[in-house]
mmCIF entry with sequence, helices, sheets and N, C-alpha, C, O atoms, coordinates in Angstrom:
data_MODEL
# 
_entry.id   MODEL 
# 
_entity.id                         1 
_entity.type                       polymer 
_entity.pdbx_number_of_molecules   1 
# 
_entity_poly.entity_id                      1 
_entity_poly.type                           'polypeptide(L)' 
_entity_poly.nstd_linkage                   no 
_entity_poly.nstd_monomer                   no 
_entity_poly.pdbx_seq_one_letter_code       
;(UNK)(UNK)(UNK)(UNK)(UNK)(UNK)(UNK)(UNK)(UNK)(UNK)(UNK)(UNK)(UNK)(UNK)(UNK)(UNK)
(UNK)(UNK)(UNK)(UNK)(UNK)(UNK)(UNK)(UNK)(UNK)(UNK)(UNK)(UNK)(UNK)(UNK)(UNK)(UNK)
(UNK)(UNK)(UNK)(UNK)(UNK)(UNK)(UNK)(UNK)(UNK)(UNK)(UNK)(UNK)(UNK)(UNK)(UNK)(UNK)
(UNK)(UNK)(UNK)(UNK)(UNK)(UNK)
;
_entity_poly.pdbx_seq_one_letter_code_can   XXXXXXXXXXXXXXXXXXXXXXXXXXXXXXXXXXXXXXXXXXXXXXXXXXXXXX 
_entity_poly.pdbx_strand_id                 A 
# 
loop_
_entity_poly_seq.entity_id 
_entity_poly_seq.num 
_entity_poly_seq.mon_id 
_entity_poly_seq.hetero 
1 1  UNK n 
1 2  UNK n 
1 3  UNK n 
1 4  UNK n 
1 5  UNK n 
1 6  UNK n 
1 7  UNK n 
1 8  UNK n 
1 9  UNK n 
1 10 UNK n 
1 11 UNK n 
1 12 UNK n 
1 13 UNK n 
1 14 UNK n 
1 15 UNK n 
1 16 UNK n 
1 17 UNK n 
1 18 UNK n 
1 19 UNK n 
1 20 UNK n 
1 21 UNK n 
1 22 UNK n 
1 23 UNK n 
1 24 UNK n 
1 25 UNK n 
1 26 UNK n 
1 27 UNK n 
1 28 UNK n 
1 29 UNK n 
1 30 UNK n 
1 31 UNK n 
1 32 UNK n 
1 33 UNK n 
1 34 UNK n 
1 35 UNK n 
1 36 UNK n 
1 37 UNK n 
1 38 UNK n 
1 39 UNK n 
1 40 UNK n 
1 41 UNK n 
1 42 UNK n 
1 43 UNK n 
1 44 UNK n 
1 45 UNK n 
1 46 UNK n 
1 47 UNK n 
1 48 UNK n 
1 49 UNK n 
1 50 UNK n 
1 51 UNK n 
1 52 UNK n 
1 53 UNK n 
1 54 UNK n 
# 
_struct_asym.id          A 
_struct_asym.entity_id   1 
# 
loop_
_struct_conf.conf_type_id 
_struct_conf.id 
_struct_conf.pdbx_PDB_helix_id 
_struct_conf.beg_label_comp_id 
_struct_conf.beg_label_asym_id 
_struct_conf.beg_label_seq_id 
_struct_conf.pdbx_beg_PDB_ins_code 
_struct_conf.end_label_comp_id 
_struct_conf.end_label_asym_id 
_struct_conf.end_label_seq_id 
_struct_conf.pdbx_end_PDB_ins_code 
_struct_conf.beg_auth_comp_id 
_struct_conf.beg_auth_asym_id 
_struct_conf.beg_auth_seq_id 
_struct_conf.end_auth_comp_id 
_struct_conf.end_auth_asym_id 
_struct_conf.end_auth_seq_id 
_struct_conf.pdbx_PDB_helix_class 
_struct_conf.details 
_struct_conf.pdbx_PDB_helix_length 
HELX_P HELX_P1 AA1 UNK A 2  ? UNK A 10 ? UNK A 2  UNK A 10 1 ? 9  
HELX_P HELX_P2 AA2 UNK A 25 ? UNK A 38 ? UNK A 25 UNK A 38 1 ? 14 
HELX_P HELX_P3 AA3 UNK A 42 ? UNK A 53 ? UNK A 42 UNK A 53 1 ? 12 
# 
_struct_conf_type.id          HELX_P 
_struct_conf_type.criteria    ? 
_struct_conf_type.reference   ? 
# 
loop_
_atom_site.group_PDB 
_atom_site.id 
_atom_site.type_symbol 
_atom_site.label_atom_id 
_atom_site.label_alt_id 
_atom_site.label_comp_id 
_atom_site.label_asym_id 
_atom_site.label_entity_id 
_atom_site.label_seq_id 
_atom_site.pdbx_PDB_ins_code 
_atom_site.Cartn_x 
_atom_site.Cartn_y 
_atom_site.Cartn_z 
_atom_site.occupancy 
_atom_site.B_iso_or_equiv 
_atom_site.pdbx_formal_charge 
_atom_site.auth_seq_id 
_atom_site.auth_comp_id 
_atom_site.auth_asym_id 
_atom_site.auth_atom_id 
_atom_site.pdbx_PDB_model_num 
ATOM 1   N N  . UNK A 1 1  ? -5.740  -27.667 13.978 1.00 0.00 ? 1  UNK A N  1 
ATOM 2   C CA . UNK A 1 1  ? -7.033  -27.292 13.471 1.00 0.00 ? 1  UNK A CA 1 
ATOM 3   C C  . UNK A 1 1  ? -8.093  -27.435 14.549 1.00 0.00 ? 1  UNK A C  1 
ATOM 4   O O  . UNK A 1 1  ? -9.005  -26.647 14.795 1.00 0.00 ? 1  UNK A O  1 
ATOM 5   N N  . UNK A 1 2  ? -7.834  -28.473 15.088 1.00 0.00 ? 2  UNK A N  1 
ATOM 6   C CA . UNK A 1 2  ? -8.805  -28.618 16.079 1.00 0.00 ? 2  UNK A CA 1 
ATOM 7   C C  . UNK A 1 2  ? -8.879  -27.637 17.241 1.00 0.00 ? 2  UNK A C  1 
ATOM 8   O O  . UNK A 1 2  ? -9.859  -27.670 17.986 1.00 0.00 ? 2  UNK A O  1 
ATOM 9   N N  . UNK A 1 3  ? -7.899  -26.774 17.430 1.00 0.00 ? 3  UNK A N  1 
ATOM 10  C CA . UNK A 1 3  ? -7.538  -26.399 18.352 1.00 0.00 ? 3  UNK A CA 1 
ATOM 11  C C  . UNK A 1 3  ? -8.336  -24.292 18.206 1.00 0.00 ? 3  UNK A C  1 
ATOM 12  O O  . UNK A 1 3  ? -8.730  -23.384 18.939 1.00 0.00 ? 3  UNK A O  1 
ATOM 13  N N  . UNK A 1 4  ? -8.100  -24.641 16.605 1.00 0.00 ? 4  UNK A N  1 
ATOM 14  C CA . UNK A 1 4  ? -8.610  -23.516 16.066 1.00 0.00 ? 4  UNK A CA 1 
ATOM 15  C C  . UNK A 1 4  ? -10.507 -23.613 16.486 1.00 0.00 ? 4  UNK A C  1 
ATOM 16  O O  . UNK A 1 4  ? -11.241 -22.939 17.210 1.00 0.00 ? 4  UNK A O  1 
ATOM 17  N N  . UNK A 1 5  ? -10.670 -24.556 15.785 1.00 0.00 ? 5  UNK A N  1 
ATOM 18  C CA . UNK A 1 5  ? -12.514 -24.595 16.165 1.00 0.00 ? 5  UNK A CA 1 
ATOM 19  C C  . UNK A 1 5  ? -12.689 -24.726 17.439 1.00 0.00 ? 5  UNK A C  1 
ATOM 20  O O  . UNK A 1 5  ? -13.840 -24.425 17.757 1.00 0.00 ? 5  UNK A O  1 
ATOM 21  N N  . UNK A 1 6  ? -11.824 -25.150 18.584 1.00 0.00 ? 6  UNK A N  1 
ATOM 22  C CA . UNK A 1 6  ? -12.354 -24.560 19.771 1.00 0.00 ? 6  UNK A CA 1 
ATOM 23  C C  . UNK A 1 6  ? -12.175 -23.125 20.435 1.00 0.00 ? 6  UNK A C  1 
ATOM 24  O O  . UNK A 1 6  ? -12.950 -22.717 21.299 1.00 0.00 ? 6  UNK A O  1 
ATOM 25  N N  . UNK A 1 7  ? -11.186 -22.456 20.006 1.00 0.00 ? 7  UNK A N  1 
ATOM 26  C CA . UNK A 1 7  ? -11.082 -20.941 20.014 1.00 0.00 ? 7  UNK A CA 1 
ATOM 27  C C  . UNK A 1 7  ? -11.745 -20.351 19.268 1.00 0.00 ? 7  UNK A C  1 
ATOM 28  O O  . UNK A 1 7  ? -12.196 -19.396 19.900 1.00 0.00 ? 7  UNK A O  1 
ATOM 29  N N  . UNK A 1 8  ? -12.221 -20.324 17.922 1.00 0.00 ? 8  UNK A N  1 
ATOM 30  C CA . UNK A 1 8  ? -13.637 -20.096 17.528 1.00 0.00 ? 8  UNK A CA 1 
ATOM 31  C C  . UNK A 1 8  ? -15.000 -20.473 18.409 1.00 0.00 ? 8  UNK A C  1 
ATOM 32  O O  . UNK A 1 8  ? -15.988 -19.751 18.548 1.00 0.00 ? 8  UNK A O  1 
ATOM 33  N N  . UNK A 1 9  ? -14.841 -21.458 18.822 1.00 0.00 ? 9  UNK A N  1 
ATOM 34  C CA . UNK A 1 9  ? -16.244 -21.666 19.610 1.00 0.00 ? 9  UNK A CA 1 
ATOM 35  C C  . UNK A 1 9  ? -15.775 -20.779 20.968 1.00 0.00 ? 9  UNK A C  1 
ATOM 36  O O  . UNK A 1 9  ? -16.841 -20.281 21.332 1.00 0.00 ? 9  UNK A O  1 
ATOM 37  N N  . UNK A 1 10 ? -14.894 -20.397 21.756 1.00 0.00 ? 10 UNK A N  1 
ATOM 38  C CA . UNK A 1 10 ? -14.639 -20.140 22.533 1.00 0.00 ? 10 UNK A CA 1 
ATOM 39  C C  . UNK A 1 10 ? -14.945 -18.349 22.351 1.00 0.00 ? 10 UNK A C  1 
ATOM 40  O O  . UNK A 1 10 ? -15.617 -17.698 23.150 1.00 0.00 ? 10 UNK A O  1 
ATOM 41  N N  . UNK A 1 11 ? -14.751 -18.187 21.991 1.00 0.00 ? 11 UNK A N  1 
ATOM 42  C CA . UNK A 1 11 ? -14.580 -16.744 21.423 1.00 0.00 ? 11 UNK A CA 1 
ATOM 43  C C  . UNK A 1 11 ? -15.901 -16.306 20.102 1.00 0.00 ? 11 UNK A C  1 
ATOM 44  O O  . UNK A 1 11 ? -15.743 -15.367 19.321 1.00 0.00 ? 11 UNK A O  1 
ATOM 45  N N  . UNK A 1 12 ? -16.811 -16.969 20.106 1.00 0.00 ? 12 UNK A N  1 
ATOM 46  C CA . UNK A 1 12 ? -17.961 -17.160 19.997 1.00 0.00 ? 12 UNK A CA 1 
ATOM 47  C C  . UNK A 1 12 ? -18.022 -16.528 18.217 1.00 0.00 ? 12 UNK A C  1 
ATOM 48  O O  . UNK A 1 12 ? -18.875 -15.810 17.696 1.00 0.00 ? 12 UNK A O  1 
ATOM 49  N N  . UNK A 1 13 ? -17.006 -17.016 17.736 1.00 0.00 ? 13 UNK A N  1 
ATOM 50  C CA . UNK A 1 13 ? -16.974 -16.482 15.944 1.00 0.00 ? 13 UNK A CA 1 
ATOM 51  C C  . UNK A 1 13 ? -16.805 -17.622 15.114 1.00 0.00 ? 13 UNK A C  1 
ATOM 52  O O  . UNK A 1 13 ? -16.039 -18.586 15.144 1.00 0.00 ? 13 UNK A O  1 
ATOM 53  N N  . UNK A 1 14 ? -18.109 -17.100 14.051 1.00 0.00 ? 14 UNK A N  1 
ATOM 54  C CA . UNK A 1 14 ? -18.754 -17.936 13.465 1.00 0.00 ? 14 UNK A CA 1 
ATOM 55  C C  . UNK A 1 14 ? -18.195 -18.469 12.115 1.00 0.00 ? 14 UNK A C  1 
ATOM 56  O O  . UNK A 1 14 ? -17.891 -17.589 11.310 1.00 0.00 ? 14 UNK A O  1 
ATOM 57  N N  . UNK A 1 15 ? -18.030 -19.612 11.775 1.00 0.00 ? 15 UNK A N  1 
ATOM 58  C CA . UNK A 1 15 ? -17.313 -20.224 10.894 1.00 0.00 ? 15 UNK A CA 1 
ATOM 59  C C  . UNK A 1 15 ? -18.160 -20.980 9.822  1.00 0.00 ? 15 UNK A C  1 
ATOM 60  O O  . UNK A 1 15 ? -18.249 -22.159 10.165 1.00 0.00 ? 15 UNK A O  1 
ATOM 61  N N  . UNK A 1 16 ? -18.681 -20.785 8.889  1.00 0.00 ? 16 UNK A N  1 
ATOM 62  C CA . UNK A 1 16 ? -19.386 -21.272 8.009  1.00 0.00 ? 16 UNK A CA 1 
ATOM 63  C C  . UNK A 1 16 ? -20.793 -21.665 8.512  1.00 0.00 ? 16 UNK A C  1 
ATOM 64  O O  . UNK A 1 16 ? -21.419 -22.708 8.328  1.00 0.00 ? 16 UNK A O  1 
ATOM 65  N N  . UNK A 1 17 ? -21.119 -20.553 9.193  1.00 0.00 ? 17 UNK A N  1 
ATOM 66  C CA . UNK A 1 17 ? -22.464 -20.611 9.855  1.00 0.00 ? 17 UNK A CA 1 
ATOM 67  C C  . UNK A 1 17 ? -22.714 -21.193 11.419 1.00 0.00 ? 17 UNK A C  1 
ATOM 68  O O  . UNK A 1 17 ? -23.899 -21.268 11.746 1.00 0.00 ? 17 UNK A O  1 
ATOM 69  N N  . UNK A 1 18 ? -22.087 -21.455 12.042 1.00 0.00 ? 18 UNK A N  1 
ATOM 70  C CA . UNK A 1 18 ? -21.812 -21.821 13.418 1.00 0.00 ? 18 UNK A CA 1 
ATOM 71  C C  . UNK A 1 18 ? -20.345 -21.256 13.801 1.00 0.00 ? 18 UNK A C  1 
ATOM 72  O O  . UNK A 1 18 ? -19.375 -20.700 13.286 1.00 0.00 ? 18 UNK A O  1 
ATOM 73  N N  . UNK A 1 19 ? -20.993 -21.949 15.515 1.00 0.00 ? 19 UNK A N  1 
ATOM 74  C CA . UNK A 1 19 ? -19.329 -21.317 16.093 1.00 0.00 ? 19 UNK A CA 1 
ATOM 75  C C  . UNK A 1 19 ? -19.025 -22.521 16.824 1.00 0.00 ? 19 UNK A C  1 
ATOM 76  O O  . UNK A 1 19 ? -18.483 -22.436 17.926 1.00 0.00 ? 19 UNK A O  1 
ATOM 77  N N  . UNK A 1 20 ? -19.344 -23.712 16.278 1.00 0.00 ? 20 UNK A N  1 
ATOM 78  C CA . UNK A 1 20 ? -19.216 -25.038 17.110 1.00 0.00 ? 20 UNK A CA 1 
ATOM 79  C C  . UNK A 1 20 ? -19.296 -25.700 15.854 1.00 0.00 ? 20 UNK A C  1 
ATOM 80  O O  . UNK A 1 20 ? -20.452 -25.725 15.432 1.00 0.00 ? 20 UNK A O  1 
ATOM 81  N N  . UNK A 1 21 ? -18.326 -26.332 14.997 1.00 0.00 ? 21 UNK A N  1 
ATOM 82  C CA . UNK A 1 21 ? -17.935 -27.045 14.164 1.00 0.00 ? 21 UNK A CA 1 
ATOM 83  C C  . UNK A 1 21 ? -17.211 -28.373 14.806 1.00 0.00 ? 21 UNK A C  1 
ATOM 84  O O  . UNK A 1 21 ? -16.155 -28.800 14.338 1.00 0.00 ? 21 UNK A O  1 
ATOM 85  N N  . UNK A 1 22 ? -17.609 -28.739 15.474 1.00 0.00 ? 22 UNK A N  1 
ATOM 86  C CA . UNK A 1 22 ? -16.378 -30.151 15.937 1.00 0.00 ? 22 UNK A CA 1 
ATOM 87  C C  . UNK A 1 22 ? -16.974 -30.957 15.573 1.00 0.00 ? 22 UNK A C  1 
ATOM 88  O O  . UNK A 1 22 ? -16.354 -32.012 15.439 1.00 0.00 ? 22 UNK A O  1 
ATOM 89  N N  . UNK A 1 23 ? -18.156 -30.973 15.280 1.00 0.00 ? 23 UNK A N  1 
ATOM 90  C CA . UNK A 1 23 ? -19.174 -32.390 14.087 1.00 0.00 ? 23 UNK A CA 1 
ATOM 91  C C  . UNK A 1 23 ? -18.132 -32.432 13.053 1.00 0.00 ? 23 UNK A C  1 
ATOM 92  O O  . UNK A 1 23 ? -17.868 -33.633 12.987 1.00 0.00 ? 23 UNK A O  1 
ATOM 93  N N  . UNK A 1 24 ? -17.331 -31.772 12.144 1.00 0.00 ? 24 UNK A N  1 
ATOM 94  C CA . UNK A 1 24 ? -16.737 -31.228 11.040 1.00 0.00 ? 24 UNK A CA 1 
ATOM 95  C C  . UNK A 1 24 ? -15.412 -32.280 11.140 1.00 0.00 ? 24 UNK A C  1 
ATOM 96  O O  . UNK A 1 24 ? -14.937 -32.973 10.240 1.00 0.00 ? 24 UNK A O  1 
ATOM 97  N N  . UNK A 1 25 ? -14.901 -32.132 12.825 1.00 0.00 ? 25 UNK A N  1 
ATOM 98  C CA . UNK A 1 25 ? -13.403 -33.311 12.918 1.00 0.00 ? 25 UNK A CA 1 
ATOM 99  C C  . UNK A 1 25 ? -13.092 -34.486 12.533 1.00 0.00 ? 25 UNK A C  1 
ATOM 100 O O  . UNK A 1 25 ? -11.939 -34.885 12.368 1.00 0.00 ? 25 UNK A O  1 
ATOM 101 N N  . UNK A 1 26 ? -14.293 -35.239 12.333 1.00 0.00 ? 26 UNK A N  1 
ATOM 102 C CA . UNK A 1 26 ? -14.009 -36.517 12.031 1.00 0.00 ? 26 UNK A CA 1 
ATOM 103 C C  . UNK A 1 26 ? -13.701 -36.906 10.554 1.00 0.00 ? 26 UNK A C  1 
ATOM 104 O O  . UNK A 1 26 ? -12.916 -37.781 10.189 1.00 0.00 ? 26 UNK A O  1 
ATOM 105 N N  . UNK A 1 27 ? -14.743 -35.801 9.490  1.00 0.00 ? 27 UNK A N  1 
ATOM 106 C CA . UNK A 1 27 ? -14.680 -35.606 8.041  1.00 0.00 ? 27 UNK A CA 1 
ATOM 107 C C  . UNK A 1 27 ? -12.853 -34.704 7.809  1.00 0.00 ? 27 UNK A C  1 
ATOM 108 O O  . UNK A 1 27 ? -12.147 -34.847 6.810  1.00 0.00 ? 27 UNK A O  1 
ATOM 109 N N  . UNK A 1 28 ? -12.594 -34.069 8.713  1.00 0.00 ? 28 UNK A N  1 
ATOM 110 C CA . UNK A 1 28 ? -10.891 -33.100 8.608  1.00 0.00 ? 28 UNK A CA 1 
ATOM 111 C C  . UNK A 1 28 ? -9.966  -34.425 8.328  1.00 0.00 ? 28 UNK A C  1 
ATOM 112 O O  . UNK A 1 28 ? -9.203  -34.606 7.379  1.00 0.00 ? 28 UNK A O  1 
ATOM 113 N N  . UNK A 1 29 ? -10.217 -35.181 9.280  1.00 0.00 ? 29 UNK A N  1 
ATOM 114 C CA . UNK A 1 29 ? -9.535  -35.901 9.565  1.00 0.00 ? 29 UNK A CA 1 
ATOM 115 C C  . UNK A 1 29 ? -9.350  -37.203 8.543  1.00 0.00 ? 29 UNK A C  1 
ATOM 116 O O  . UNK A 1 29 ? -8.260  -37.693 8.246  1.00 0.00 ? 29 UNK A O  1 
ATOM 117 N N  . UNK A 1 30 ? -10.548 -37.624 8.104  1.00 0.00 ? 30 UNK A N  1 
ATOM 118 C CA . UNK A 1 30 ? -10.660 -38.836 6.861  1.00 0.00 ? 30 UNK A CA 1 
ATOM 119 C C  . UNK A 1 30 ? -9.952  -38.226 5.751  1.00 0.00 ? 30 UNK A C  1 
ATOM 120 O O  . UNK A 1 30 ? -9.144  -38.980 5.207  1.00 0.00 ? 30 UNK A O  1 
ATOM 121 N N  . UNK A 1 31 ? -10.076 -36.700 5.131  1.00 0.00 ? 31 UNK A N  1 
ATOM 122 C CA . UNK A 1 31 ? -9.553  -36.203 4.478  1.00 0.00 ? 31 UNK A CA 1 
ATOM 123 C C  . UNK A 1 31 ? -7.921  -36.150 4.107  1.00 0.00 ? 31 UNK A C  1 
ATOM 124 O O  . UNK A 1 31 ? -7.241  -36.417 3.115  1.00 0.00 ? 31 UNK A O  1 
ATOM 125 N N  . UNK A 1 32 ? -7.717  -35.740 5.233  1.00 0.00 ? 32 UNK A N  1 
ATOM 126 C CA . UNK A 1 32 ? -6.490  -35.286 5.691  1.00 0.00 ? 32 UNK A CA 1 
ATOM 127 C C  . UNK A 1 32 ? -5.938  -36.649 5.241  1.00 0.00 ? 32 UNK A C  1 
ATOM 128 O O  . UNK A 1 32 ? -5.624  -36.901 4.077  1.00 0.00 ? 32 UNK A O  1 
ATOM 129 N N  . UNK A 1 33 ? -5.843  -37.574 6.364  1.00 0.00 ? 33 UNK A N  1 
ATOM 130 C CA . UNK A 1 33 ? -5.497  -38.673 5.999  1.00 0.00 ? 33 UNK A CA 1 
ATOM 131 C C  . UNK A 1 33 ? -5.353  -39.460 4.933  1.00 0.00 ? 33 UNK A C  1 
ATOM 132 O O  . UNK A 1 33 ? -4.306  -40.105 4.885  1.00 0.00 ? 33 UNK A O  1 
ATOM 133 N N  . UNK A 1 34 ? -6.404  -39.627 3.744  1.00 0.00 ? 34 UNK A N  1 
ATOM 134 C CA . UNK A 1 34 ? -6.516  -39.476 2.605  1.00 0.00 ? 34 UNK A CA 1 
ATOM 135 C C  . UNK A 1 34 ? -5.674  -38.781 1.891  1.00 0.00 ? 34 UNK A C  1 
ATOM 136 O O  . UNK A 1 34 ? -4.921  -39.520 1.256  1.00 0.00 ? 34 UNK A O  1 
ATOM 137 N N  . UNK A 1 35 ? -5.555  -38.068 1.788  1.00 0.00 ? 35 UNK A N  1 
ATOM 138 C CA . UNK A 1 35 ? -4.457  -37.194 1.521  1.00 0.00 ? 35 UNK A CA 1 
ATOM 139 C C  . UNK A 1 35 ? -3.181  -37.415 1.514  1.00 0.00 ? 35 UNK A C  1 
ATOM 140 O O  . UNK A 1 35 ? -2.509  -37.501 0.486  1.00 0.00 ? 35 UNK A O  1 
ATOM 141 N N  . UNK A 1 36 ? -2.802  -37.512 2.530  1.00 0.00 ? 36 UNK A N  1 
ATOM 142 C CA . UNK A 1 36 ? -1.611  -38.388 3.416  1.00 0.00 ? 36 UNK A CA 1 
ATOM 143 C C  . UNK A 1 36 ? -0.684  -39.586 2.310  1.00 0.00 ? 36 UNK A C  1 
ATOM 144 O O  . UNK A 1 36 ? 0.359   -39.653 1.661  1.00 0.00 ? 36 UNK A O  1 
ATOM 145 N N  . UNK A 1 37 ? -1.886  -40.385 2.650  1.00 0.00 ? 37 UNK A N  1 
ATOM 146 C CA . UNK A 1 37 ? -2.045  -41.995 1.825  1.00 0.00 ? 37 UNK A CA 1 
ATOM 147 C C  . UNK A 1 37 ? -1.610  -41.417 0.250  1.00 0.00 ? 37 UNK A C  1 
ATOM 148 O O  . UNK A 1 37 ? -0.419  -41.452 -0.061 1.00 0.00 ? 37 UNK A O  1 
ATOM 149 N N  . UNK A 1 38 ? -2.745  -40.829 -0.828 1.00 0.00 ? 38 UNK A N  1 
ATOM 150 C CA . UNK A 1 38 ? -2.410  -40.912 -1.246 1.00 0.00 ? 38 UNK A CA 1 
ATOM 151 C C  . UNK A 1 38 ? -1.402  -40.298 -1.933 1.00 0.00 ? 38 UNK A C  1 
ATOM 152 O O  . UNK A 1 38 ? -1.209  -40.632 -3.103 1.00 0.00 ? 38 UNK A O  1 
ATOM 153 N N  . UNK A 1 39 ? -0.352  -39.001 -1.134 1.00 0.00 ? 39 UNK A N  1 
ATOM 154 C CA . UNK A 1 39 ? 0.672   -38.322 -1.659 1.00 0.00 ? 39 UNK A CA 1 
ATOM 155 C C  . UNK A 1 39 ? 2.241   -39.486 -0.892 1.00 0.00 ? 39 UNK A C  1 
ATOM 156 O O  . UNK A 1 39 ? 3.368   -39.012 -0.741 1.00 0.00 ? 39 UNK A O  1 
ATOM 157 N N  . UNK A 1 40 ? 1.907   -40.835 -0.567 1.00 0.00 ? 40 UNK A N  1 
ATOM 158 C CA . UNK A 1 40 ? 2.876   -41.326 0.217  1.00 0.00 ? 40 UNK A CA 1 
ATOM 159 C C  . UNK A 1 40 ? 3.546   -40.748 1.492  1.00 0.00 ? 40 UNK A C  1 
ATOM 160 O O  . UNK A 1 40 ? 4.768   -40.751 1.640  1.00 0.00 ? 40 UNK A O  1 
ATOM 161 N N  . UNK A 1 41 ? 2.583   -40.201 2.497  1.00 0.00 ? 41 UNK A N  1 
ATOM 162 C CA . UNK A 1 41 ? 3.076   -39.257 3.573  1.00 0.00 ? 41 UNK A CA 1 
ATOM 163 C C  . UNK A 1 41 ? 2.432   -39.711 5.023  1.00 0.00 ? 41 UNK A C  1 
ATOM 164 O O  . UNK A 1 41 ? 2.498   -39.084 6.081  1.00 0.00 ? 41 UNK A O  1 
ATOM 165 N N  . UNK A 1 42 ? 1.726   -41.103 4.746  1.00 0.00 ? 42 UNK A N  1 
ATOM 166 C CA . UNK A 1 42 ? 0.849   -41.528 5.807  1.00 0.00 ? 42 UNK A CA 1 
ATOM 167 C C  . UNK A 1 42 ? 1.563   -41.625 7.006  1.00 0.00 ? 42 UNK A C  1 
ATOM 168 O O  . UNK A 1 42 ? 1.405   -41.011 8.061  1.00 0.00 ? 42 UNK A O  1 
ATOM 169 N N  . UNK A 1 43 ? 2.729   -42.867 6.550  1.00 0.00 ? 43 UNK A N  1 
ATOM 170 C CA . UNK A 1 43 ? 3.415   -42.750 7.940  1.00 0.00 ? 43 UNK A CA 1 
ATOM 171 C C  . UNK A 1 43 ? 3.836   -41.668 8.619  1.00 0.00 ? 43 UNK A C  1 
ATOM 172 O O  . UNK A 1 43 ? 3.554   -41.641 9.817  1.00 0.00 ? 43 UNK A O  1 
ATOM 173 N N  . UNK A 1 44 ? 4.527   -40.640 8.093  1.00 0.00 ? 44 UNK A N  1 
ATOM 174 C CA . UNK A 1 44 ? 4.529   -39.404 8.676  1.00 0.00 ? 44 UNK A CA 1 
ATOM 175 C C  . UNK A 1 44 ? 3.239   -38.851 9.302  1.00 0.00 ? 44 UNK A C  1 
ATOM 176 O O  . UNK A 1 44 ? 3.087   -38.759 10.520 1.00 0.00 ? 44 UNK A O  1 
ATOM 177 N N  . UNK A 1 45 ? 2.447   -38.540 8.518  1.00 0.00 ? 45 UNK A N  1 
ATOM 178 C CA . UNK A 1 45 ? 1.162   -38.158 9.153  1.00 0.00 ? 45 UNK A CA 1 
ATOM 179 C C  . UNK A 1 45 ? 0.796   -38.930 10.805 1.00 0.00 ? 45 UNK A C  1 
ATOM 180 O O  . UNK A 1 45 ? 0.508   -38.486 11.917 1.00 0.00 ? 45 UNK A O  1 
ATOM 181 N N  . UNK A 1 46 ? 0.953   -39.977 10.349 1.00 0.00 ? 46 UNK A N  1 
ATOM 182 C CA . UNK A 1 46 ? 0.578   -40.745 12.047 1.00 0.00 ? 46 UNK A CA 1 
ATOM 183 C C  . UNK A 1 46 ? 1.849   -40.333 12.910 1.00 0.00 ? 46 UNK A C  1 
ATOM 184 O O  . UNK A 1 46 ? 1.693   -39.945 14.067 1.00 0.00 ? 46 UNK A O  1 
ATOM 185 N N  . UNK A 1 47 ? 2.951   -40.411 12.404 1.00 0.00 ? 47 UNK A N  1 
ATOM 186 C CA . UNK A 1 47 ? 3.728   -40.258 13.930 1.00 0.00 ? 47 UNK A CA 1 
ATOM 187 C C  . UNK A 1 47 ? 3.670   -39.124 13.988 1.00 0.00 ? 47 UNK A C  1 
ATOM 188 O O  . UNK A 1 47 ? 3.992   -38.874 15.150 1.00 0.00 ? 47 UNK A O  1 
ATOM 189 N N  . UNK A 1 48 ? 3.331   -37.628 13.166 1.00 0.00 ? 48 UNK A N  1 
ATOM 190 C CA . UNK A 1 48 ? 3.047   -36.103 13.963 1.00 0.00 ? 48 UNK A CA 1 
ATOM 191 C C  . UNK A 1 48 ? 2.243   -36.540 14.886 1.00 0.00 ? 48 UNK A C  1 
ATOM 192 O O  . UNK A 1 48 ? 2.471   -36.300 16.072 1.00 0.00 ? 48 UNK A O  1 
ATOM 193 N N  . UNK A 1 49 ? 0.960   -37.396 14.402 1.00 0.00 ? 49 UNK A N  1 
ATOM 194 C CA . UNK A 1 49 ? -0.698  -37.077 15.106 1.00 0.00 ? 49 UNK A CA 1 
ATOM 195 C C  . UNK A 1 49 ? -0.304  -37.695 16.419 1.00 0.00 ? 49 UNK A C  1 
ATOM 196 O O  . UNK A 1 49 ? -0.783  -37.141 17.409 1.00 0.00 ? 49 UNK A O  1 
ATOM 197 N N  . UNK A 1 50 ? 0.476   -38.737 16.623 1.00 0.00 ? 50 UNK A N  1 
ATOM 198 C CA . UNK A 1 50 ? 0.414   -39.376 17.612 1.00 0.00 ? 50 UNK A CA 1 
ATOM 199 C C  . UNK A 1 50 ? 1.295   -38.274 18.565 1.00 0.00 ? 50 UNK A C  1 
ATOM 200 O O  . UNK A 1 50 ? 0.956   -37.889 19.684 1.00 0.00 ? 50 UNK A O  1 
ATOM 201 N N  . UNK A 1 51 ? 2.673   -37.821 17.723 1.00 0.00 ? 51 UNK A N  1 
ATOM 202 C CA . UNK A 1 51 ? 3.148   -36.806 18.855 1.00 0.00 ? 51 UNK A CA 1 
ATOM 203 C C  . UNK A 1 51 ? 2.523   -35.470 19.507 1.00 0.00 ? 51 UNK A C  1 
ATOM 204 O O  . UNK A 1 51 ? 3.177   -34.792 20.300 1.00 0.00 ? 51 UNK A O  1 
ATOM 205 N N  . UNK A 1 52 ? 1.468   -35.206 19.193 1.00 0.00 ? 52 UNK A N  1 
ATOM 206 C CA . UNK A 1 52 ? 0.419   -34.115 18.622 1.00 0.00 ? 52 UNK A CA 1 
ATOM 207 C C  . UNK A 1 52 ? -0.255  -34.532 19.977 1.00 0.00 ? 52 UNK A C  1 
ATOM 208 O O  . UNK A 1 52 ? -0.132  -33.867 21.005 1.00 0.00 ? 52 UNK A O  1 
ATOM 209 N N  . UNK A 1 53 ? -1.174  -36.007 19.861 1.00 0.00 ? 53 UNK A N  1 
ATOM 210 C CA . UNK A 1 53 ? -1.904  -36.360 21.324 1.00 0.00 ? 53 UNK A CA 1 
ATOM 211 C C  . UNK A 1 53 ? -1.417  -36.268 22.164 1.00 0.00 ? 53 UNK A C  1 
ATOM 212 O O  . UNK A 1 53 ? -2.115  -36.026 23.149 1.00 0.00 ? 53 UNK A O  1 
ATOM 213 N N  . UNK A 1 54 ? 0.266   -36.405 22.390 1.00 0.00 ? 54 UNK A N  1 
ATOM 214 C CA . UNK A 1 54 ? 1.058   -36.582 23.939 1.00 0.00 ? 54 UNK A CA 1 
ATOM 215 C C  . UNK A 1 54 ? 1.191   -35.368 24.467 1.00 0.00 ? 54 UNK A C  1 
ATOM 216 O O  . UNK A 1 54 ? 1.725   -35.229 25.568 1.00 0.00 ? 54 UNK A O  1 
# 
C-alpha cells in the first residue's frame, strides 16, 4: 500500500483529494493491525511486515 501512495504521488494522481497521502500510513497501519489482532492473524501480520522491511 505504501508503495501504491508513492506511485500516486509520483505520477502526480490524486487520491481522495491529494496526491501525497503518507500522513494516511500511520492510521493504514493501526487499522490493519487491529484487524490482524482481532481476526487472530497478528502474528502473521508481523512476520509478513517484518519480511516486507528486508
Amino acid at each position: 500500500m505504501v508503495e501504491a501512495i508513492n506511485e500516486d504521488e509520483e505520477n502526480n494522481i490524486v487520491v481522495m483529494g491529494s496526491n501525497d497521502n503518507t500522513d494516511m500510513i500511520p492510521d493504514i497501519s493501526y487499522e490493519v493491525t487491529k484487524l490482524m489482532k482481532d481476526k487472530g492473524f497478528y502474528t502473521v501480520w508481523e512476520s509478513v511486515s517484518k519480511d516486507e522491511m528486508n
